[in-house]
VOFI-503367 format. One record per atom (N, C-alpha, C): residue number from 1; residue in one letter; x, y, z. Coordinates in nm, 3 decimals. Layout:
! residues N
node n=NUM	res=A	xx=X	yy=Y	zz=Z
...
***
This chain:
! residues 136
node n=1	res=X	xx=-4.737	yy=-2.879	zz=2.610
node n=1	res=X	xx=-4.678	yy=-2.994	zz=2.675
node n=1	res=X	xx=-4.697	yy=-2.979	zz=2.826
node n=2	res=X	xx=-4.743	yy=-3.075	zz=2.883
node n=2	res=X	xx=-4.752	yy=-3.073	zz=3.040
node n=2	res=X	xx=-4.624	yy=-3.058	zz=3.112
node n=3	res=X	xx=-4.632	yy=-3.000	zz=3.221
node n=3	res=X	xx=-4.473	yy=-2.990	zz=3.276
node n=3	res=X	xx=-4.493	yy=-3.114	zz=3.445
node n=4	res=X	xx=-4.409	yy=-3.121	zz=3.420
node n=4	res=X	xx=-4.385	yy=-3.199	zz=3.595
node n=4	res=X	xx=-4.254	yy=-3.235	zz=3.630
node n=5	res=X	xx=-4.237	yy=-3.119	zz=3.747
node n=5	res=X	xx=-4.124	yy=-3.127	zz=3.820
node n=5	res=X	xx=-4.058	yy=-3.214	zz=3.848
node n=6	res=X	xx=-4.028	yy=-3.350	zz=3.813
node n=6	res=X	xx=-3.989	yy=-3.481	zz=3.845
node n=6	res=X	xx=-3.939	yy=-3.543	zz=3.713
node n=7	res=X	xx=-3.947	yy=-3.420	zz=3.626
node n=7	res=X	xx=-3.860	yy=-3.457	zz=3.476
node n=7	res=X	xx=-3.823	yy=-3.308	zz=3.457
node n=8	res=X	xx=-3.673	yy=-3.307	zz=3.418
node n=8	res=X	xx=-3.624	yy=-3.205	zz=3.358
node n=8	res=X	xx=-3.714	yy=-3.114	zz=3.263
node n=9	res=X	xx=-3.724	yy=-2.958	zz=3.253
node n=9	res=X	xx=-3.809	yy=-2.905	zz=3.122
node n=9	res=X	xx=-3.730	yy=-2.923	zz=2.965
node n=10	res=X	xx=-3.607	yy=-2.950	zz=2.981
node n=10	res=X	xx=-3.564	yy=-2.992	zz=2.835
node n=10	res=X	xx=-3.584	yy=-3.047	zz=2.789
node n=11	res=X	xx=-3.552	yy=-3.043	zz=2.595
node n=11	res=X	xx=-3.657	yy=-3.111	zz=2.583
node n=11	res=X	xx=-3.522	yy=-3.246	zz=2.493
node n=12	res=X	xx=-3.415	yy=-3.219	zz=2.487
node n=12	res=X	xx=-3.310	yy=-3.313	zz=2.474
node n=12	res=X	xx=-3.209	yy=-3.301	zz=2.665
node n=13	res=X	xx=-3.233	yy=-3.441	zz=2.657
node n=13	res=X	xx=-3.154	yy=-3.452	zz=2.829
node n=13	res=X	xx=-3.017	yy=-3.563	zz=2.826
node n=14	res=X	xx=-2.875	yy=-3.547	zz=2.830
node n=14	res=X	xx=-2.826	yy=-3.649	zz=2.810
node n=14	res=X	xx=-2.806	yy=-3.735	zz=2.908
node n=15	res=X	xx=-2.824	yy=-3.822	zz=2.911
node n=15	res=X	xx=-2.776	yy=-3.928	zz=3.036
node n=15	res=X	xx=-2.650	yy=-4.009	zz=3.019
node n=16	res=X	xx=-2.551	yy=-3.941	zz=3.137
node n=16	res=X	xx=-2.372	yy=-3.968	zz=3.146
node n=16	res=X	xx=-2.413	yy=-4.123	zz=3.235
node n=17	res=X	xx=-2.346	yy=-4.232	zz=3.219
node n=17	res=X	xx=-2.319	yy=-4.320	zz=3.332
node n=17	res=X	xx=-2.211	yy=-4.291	zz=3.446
node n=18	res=X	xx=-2.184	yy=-4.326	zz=3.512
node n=18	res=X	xx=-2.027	yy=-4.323	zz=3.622
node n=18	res=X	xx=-2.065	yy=-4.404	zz=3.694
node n=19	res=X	xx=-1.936	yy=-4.497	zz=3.784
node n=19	res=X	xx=-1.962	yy=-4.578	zz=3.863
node n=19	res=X	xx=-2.029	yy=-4.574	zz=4.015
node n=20	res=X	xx=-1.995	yy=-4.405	zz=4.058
node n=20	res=X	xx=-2.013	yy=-4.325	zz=4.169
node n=20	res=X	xx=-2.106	yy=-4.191	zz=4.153
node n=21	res=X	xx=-2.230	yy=-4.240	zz=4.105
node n=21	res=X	xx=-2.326	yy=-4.099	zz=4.131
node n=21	res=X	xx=-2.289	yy=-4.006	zz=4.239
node n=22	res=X	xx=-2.314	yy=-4.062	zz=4.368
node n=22	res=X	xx=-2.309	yy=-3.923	zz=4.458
node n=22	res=X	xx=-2.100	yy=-3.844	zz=4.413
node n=23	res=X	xx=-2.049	yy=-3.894	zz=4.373
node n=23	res=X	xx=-1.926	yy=-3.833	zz=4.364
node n=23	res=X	xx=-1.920	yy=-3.820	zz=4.209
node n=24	res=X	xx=-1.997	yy=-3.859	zz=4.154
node n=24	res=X	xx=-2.033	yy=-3.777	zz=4.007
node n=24	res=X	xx=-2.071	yy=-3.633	zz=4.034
node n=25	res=X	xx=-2.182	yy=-3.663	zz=4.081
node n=25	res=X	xx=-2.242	yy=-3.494	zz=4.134
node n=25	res=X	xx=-2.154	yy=-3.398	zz=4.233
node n=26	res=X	xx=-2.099	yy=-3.427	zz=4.277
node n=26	res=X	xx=-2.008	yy=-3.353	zz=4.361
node n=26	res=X	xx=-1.903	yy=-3.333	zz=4.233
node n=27	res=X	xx=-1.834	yy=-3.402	zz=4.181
node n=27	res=X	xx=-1.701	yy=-3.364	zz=4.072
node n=27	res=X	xx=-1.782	yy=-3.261	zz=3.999
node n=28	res=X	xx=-1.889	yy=-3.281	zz=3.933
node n=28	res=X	xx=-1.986	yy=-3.226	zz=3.802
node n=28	res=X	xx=-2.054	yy=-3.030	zz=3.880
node n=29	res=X	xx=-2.078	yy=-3.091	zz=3.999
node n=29	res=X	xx=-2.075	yy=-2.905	zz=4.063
node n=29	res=X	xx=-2.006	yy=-2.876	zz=4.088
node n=30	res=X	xx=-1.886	yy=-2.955	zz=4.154
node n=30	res=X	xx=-1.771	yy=-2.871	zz=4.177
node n=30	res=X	xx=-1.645	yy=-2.778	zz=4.050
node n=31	res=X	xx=-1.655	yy=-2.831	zz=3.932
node n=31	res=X	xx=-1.591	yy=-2.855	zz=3.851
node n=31	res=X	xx=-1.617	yy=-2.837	zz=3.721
node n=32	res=X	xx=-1.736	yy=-2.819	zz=3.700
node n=32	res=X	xx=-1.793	yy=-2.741	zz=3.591
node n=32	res=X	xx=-1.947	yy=-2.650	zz=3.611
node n=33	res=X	xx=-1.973	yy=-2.646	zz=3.767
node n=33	res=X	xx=-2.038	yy=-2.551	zz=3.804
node n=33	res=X	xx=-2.202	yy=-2.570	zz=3.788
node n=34	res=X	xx=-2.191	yy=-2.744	zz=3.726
node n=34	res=X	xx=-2.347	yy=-2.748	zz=3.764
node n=34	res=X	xx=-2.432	yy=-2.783	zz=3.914
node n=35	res=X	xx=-2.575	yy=-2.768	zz=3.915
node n=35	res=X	xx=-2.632	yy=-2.741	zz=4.020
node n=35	res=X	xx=-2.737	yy=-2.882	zz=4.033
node n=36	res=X	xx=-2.761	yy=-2.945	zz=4.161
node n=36	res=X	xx=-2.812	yy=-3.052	zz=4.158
node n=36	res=X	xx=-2.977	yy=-2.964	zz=4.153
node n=37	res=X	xx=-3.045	yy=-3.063	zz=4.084
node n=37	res=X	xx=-3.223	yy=-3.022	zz=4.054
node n=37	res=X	xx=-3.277	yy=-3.151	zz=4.115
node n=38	res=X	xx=-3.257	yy=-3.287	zz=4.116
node n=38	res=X	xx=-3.295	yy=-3.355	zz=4.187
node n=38	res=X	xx=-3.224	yy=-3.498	zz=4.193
node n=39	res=X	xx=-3.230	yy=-3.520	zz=4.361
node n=39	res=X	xx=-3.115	yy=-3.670	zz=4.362
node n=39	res=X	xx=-3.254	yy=-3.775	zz=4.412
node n=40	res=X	xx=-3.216	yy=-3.886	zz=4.309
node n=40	res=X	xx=-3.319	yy=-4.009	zz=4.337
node n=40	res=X	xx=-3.219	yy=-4.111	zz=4.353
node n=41	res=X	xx=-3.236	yy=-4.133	zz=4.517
node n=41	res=X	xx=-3.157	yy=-4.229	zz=4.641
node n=41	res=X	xx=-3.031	yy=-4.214	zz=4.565
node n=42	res=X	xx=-2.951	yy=-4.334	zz=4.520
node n=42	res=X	xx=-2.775	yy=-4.328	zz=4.533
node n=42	res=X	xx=-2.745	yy=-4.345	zz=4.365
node n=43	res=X	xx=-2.847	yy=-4.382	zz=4.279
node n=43	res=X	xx=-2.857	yy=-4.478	zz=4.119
node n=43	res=X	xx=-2.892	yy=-4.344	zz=4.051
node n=44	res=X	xx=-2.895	yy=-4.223	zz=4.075
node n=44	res=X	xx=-2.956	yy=-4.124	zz=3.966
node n=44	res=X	xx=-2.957	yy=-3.999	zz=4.010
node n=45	res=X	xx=-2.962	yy=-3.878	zz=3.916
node n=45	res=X	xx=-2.950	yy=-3.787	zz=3.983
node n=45	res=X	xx=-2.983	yy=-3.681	zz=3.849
node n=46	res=X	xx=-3.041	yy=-3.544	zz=3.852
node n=46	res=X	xx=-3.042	yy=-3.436	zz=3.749
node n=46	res=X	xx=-2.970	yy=-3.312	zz=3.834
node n=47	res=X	xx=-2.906	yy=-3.274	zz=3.695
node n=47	res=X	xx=-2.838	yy=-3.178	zz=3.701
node n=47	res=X	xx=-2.889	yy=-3.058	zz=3.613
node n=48	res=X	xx=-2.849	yy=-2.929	zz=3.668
node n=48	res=X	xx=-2.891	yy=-2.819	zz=3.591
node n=48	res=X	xx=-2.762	yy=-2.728	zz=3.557
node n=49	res=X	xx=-2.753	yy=-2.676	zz=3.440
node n=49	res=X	xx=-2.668	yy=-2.603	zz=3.419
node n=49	res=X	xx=-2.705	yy=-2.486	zz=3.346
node n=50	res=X	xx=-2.757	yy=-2.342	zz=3.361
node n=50	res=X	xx=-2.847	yy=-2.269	zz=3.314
node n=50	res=X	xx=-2.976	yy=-2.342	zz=3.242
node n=51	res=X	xx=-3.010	yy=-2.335	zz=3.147
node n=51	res=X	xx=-3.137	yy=-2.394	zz=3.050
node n=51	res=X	xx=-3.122	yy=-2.576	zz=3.007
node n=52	res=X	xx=-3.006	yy=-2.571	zz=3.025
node n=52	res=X	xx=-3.001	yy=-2.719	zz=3.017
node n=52	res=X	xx=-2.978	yy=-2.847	zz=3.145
node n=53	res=X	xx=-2.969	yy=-2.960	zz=3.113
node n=53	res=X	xx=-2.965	yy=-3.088	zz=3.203
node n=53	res=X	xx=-2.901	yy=-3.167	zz=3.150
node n=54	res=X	xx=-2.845	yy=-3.287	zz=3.246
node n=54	res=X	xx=-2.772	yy=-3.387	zz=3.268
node n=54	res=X	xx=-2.844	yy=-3.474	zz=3.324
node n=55	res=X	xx=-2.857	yy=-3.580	zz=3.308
node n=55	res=X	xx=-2.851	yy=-3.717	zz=3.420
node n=55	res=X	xx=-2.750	yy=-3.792	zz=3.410
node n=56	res=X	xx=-2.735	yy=-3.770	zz=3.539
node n=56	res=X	xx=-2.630	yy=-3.897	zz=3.587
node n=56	res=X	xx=-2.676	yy=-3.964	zz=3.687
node n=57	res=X	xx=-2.633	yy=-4.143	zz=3.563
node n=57	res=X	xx=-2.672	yy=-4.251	zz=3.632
node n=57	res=X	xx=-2.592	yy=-4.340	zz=3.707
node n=58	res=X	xx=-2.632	yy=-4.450	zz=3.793
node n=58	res=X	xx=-2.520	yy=-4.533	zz=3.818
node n=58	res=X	xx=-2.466	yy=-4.655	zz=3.698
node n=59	res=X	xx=-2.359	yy=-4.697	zz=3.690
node n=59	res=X	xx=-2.279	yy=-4.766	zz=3.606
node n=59	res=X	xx=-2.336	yy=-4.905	zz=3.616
node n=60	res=X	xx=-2.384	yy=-4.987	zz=3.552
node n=60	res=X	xx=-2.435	yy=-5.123	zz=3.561
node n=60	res=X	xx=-2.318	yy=-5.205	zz=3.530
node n=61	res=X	xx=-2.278	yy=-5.340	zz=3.557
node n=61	res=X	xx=-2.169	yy=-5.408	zz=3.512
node n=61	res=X	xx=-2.164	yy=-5.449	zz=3.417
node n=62	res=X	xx=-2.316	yy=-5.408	zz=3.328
node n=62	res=X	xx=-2.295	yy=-5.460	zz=3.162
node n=62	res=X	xx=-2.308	yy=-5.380	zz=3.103
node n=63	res=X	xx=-2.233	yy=-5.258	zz=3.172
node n=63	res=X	xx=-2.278	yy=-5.117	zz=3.030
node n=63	res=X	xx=-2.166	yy=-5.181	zz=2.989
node n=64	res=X	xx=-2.162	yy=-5.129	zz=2.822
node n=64	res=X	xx=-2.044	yy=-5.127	zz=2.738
node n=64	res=X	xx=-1.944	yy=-4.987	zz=2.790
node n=65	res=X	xx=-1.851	yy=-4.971	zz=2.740
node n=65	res=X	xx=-1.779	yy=-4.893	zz=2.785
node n=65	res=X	xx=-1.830	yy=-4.732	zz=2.719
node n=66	res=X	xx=-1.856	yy=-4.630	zz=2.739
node n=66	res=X	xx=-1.909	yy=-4.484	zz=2.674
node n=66	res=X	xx=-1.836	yy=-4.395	zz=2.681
node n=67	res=X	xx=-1.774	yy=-4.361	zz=2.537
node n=67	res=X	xx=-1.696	yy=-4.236	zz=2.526
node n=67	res=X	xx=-1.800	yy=-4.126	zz=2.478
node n=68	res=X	xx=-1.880	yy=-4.089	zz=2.560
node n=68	res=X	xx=-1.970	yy=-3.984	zz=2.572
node n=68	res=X	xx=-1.888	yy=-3.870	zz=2.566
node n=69	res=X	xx=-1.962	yy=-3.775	zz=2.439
node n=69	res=X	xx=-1.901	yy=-3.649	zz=2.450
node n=69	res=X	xx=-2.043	yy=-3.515	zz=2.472
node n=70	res=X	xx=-2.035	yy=-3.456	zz=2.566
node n=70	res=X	xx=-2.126	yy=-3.314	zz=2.564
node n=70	res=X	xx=-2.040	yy=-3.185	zz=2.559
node n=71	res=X	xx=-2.154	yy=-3.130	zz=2.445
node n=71	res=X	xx=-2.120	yy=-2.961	zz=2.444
node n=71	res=X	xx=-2.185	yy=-2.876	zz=2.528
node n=72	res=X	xx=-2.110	yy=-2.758	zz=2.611
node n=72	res=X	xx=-2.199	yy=-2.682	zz=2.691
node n=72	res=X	xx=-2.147	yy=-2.507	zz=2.671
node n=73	res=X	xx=-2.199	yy=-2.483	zz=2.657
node n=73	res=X	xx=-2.188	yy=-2.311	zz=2.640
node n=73	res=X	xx=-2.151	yy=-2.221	zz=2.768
node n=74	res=X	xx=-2.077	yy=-2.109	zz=2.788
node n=74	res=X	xx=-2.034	yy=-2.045	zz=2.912
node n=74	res=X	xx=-1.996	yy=-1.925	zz=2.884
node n=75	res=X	xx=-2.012	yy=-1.869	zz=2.994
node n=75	res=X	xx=-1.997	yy=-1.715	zz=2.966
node n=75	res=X	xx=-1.900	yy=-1.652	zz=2.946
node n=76	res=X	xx=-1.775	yy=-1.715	zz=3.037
node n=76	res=X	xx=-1.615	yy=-1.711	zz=3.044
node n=76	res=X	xx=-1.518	yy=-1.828	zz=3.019
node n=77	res=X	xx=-1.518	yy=-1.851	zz=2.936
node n=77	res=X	xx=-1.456	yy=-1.983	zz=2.915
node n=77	res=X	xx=-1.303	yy=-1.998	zz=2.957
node n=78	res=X	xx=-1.231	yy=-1.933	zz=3.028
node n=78	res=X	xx=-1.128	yy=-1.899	zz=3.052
node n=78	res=X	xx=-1.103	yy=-1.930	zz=3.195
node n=79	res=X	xx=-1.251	yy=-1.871	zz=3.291
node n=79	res=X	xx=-1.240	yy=-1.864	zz=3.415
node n=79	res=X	xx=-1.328	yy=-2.009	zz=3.450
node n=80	res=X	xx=-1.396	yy=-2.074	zz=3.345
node n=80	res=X	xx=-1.474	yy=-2.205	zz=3.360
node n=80	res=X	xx=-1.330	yy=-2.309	zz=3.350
node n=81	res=X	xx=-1.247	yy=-2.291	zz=3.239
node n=81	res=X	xx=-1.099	yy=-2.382	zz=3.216
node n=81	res=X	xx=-1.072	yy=-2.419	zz=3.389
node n=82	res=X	xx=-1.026	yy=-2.329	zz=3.424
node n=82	res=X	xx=-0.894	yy=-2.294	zz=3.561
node n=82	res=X	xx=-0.992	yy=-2.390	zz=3.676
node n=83	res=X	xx=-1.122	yy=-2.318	zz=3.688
node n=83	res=X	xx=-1.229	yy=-2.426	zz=3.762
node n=83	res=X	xx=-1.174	yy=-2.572	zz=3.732
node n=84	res=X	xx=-1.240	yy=-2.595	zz=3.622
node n=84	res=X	xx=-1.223	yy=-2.798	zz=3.560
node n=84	res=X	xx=-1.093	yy=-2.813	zz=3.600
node n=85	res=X	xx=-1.002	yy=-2.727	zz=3.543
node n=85	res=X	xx=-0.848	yy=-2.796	zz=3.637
node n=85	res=X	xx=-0.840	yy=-2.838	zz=3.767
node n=86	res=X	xx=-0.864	yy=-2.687	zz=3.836
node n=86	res=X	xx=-0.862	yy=-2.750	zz=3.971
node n=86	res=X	xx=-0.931	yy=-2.833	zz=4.011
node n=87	res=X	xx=-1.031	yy=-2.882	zz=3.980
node n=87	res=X	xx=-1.089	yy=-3.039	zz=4.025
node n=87	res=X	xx=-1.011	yy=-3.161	zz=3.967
node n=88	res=X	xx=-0.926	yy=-3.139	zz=3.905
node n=88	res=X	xx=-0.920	yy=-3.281	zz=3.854
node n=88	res=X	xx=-0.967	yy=-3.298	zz=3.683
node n=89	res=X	xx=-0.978	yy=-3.226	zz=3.606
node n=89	res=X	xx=-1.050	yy=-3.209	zz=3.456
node n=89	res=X	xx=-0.906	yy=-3.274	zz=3.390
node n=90	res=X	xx=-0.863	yy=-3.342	zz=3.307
node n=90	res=X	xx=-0.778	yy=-3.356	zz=3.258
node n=90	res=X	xx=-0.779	yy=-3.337	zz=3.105
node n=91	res=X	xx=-0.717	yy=-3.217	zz=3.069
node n=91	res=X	xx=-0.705	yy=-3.164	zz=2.941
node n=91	res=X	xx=-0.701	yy=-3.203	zz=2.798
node n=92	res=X	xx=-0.733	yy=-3.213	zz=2.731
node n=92	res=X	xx=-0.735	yy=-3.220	zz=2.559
node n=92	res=X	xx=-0.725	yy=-3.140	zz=2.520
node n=93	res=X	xx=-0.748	yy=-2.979	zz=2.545
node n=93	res=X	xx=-0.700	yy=-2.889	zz=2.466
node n=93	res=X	xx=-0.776	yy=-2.785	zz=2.534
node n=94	res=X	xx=-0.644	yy=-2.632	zz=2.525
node n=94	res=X	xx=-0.695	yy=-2.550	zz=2.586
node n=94	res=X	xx=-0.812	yy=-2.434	zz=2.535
node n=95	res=X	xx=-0.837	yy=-2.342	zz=2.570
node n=95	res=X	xx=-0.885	yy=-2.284	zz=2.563
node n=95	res=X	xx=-0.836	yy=-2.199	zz=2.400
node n=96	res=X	xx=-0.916	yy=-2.199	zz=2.337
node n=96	res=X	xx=-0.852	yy=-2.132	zz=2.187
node n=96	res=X	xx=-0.970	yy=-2.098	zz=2.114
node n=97	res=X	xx=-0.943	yy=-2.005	zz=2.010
node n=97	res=X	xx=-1.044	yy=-1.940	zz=1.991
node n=97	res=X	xx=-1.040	yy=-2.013	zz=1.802
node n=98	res=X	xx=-1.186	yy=-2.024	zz=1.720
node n=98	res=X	xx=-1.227	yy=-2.074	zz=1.645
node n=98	res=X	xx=-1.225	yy=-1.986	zz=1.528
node n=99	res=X	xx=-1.216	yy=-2.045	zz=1.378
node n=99	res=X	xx=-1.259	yy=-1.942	zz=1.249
node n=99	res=X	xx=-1.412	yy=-1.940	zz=1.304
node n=100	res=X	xx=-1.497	yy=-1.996	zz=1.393
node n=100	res=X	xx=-1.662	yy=-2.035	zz=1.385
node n=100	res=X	xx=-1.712	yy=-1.943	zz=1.472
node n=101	res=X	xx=-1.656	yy=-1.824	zz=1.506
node n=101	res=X	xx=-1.663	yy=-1.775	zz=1.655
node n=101	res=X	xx=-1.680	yy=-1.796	zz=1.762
node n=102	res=X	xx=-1.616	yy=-1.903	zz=1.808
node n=102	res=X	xx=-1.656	yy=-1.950	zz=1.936
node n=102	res=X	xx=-1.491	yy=-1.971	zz=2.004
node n=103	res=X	xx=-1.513	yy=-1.981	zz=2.144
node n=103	res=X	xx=-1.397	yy=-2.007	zz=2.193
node n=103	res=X	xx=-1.375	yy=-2.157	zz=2.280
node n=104	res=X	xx=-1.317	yy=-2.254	zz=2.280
node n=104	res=X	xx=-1.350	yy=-2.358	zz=2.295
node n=104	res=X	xx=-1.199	yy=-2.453	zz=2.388
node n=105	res=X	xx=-1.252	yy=-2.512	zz=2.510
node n=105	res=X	xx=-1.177	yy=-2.594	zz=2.565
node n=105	res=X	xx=-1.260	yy=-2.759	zz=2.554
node n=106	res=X	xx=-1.152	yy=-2.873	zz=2.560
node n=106	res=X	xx=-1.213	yy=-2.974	zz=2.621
node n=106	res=X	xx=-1.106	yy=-3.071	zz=2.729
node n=107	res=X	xx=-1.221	yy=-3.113	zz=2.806
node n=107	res=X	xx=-1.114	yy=-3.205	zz=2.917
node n=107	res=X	xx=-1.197	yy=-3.312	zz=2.908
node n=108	res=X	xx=-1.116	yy=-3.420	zz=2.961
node n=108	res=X	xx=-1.228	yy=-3.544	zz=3.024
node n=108	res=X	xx=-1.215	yy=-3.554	zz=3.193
node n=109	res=X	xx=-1.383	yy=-3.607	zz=3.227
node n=109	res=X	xx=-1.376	yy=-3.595	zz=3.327
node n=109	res=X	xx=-1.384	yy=-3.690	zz=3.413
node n=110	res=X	xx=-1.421	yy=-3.767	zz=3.523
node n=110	res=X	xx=-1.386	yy=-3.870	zz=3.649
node n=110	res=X	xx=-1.380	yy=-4.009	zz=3.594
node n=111	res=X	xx=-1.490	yy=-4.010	zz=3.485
node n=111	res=X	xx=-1.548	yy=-4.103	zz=3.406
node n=111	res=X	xx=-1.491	yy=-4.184	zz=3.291
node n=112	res=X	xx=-1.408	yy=-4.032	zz=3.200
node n=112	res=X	xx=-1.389	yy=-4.058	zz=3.100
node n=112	res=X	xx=-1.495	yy=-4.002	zz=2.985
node n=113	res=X	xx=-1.549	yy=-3.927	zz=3.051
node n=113	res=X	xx=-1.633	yy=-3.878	zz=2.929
node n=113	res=X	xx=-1.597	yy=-3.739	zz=2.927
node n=114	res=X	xx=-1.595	yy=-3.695	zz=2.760
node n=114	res=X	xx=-1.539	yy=-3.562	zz=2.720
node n=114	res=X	xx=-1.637	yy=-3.455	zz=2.709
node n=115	res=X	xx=-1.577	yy=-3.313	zz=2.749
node n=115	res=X	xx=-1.653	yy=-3.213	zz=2.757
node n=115	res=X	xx=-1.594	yy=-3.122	zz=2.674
node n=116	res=X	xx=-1.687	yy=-3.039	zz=2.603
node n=116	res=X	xx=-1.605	yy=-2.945	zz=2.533
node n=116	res=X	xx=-1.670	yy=-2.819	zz=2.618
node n=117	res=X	xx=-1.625	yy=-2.702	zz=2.657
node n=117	res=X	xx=-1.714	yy=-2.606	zz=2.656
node n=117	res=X	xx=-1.698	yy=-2.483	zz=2.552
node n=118	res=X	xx=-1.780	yy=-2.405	zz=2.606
node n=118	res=X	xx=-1.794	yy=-2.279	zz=2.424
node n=118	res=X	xx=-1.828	yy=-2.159	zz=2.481
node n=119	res=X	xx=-1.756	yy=-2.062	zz=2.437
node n=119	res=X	xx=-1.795	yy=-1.949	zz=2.415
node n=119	res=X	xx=-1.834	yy=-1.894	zz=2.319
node n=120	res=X	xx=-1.931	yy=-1.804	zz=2.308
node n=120	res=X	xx=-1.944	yy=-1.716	zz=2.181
node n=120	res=X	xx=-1.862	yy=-1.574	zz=2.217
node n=121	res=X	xx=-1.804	yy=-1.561	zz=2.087
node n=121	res=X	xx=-1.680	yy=-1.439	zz=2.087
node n=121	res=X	xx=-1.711	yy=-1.389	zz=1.969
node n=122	res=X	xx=-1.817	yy=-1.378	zz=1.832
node n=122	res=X	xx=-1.834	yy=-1.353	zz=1.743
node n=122	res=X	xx=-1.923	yy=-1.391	zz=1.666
node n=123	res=X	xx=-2.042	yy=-1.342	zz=1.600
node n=123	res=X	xx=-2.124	yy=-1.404	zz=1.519
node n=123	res=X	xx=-2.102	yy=-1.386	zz=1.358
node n=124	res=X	xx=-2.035	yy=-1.522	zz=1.285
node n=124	res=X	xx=-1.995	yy=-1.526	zz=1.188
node n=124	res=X	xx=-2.079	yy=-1.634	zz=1.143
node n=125	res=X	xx=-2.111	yy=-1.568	zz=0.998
node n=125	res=X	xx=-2.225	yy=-1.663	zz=0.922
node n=125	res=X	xx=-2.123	yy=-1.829	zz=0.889
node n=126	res=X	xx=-2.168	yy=-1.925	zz=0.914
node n=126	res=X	xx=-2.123	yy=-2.054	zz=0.862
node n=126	res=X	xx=-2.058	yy=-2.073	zz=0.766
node n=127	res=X	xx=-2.079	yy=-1.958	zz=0.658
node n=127	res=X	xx=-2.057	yy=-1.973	zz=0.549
node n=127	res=X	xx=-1.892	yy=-1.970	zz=0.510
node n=128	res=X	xx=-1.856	yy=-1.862	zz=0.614
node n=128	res=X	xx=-1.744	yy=-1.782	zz=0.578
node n=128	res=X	xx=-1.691	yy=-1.866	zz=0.626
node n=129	res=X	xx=-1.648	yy=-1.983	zz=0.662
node n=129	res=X	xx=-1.525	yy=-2.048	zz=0.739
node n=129	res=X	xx=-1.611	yy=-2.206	zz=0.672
node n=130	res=X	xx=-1.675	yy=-2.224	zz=0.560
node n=130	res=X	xx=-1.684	yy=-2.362	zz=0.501
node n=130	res=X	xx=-1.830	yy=-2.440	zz=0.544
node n=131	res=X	xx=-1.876	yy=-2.392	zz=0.679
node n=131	res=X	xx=-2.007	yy=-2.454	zz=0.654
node n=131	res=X	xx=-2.130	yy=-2.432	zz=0.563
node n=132	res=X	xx=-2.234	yy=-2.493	zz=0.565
node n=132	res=X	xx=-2.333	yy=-2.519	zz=0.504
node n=132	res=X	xx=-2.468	yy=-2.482	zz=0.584
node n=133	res=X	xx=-2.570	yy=-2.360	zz=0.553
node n=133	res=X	xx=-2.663	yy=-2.281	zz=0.684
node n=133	res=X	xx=-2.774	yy=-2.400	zz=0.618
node n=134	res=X	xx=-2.856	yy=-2.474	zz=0.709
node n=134	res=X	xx=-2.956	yy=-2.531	zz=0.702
node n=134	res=X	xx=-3.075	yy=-2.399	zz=0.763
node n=135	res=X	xx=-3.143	yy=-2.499	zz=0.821
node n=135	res=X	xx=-3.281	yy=-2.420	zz=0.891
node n=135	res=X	xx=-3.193	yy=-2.361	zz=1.022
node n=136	res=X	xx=-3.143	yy=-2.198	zz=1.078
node n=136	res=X	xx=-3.159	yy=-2.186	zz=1.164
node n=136	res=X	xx=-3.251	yy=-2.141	zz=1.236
***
């Protein structure tokens, strides 16, 4: 696959709306610690957060309304929580740990769109807590 710097290398990218890009990106690094990769003028913007991306766009007056939800993975999910608070993250549930091994908070953020984040705290087969292993 050809690469070019002017598109994210992922190869799934979600695109959040908000009414306020440049103060999207400021809440979104300040607050869950992602890093701007590139701002196009005031309507758009990519974000990086280790291996993965975001775009955030500006809000058109005929979007429908988007209860967008993204999952993101972290190293400390404990010391990522206390971050999202202090910006402004408003809670759904704290930080707690899973039968799936993972450890898991979610807030919503400026927008209204929900974040969960994840830790891994254990590698337990799917099986043992009810899922079903497809192709991993």
């Amino acid at each position: 696959m050809l690469s070019n710097r002017s598109m994210p290398p992922c190869t799934i990218i979600p695109v959040l709306a908000y009414p306020d890009v440049q103060k999207a990106v400021d809440w979104l690094c300040g607050a869950f610690g992602f890093t701007l990769r590139v701002q196009i003028g005031d309507h758009r913007a990519q974000l990086k957060f280790a291996d993965a991306c975001v775009v955030v766009r500006g809000r058109a007056r005929s979007d429908r309304p988007c209860r967008c939800s993204t999952m993101v993975r972290v190293e400390d999910v404990d010391r990522h929580y206390r971050s999202a608070l202090a910006f402004g993250a408003r809670p759904f549930s704290a930080p707690a740990d899973h039968p799936y091994g993972e450890r898991q908070y979610s807030v919503e953020d400026i927008a209204g769109h929900t974040w969960t984040f994840s830790q891994s705290i254990a590698d337990v087969n799917p099986e043992d807590w009810g899922g079903t292993v497809g192709e991993l």
